[in-house]
C-alpha positions as CSV (number, residue, x, y, z in Angstrom):
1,X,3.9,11.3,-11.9
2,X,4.8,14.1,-9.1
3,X,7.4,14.5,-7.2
4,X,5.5,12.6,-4.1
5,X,4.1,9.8,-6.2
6,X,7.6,8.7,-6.8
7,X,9.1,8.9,-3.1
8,X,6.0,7.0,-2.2
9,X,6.7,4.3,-5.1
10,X,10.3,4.2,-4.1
11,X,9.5,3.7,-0.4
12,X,6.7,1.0,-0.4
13,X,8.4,-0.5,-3.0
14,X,11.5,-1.5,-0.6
15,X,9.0,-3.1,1.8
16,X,9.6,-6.8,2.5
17,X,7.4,-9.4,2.0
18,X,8.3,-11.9,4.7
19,X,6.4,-15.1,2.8
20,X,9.5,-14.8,-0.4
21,X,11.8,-12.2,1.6
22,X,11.7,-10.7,-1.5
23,X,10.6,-6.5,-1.9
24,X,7.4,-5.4,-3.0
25,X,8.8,-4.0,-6.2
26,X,10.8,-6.7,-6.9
27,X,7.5,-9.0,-6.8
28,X,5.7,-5.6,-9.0
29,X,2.7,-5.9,-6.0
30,X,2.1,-2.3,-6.4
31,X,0.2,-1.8,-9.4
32,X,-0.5,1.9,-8.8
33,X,0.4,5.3,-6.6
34,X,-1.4,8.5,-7.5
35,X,-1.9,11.7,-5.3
36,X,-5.3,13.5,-5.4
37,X,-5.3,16.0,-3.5
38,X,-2.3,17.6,-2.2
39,X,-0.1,15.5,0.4
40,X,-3.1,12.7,-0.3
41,X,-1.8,9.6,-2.1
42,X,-3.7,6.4,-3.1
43,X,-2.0,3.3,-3.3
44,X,-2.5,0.2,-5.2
45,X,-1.0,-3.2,-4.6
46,X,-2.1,-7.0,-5.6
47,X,-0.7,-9.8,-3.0
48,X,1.6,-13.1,-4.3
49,X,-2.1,-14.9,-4.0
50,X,-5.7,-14.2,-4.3
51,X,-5.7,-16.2,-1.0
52,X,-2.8,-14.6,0.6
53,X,-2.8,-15.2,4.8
54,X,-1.5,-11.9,5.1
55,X,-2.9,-9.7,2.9
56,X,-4.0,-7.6,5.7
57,X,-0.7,-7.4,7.1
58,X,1.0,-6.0,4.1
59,X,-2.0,-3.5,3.3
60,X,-1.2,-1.8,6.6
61,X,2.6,-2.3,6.0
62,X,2.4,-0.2,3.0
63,X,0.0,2.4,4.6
64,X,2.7,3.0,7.4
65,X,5.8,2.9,4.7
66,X,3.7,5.7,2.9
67,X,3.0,7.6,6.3
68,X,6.4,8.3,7.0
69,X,7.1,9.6,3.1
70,X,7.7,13.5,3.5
71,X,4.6,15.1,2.6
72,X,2.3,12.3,3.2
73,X,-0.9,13.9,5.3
74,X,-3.2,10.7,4.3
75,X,-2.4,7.4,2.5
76,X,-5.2,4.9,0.9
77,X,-4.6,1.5,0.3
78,X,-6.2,-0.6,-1.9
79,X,-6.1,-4.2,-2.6
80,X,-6.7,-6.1,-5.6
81,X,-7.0,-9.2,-6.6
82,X,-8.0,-10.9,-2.9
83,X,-10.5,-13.0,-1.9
84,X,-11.5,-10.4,0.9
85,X,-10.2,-7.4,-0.8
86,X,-13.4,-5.5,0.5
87,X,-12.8,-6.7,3.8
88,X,-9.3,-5.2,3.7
89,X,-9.7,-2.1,1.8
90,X,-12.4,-1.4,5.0
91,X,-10.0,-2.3,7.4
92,X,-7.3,-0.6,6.6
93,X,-8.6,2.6,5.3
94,X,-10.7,2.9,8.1
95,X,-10.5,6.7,9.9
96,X,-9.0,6.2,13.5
97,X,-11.3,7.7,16.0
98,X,-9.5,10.2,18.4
C-alpha cells in the first residue's frame, strides 16, 4: 500500500456515518483504496444496507474526505453492494463541467 493509499484509508475511514454515529472504519465500509496513477486514488466502500437511503450521501462524503488528503488530484468512488450502485457510481464520479 503507498504512502497515499494509507492517508486516504486513515481519512475516509474517520468519516461518520450519521444513521449508527458510528465511523466508517469502525463499520469496515471501505472495502478498498488503491492509487493508479499518481495523486489518482480509487475508493471502495459497501453501505450498512443494500437499501441504504443514503448511500448517495456517503459516496460523495468519502469523495470530499479524499479530496482534501495531500496529494489527492482525483478521487473515484465506488459502491458495492447497493440496489442502485450504478446509479451512484455515475453520480458521483461524474466529471464537473467548468
Amino acid at each position: 500500500m503507498t504512502d497515499l493509499e494509507d492517508k486516504v484509508r486513515e481519512a475516509v475511514g474517520k468519516v461518520v456515518d450519521p444513521e449508527t454515529g458510528l465511523t466508517f472504519a469502525e463499520m469496515h465500509m471501505i472495502t478498498g483504496v488503491k492509487e493508479g496513477e499518481p495523486g489518482i486514488v480509487k475508493v471502495d466502500f459497501v453501505p450498512s444496507s443494500p437499501f441504504c437511503p443514503i448511500a448517495f450521501k456517503l459516496a460523495m462524503d468519502i469523495k470530499n474526505t479524499a479530496l482534501k488528503v495531500a496529494g489527492v488530484k482525483k478521487a473515484l468512488v465506488y459502491c458495492h453492494g447497493h440496489m442502485m450502485e450504478q446509479q451512484i457510481n455515475e453520480m458521483t464520479n461524474k466529471e464537473q463541467q467548468k
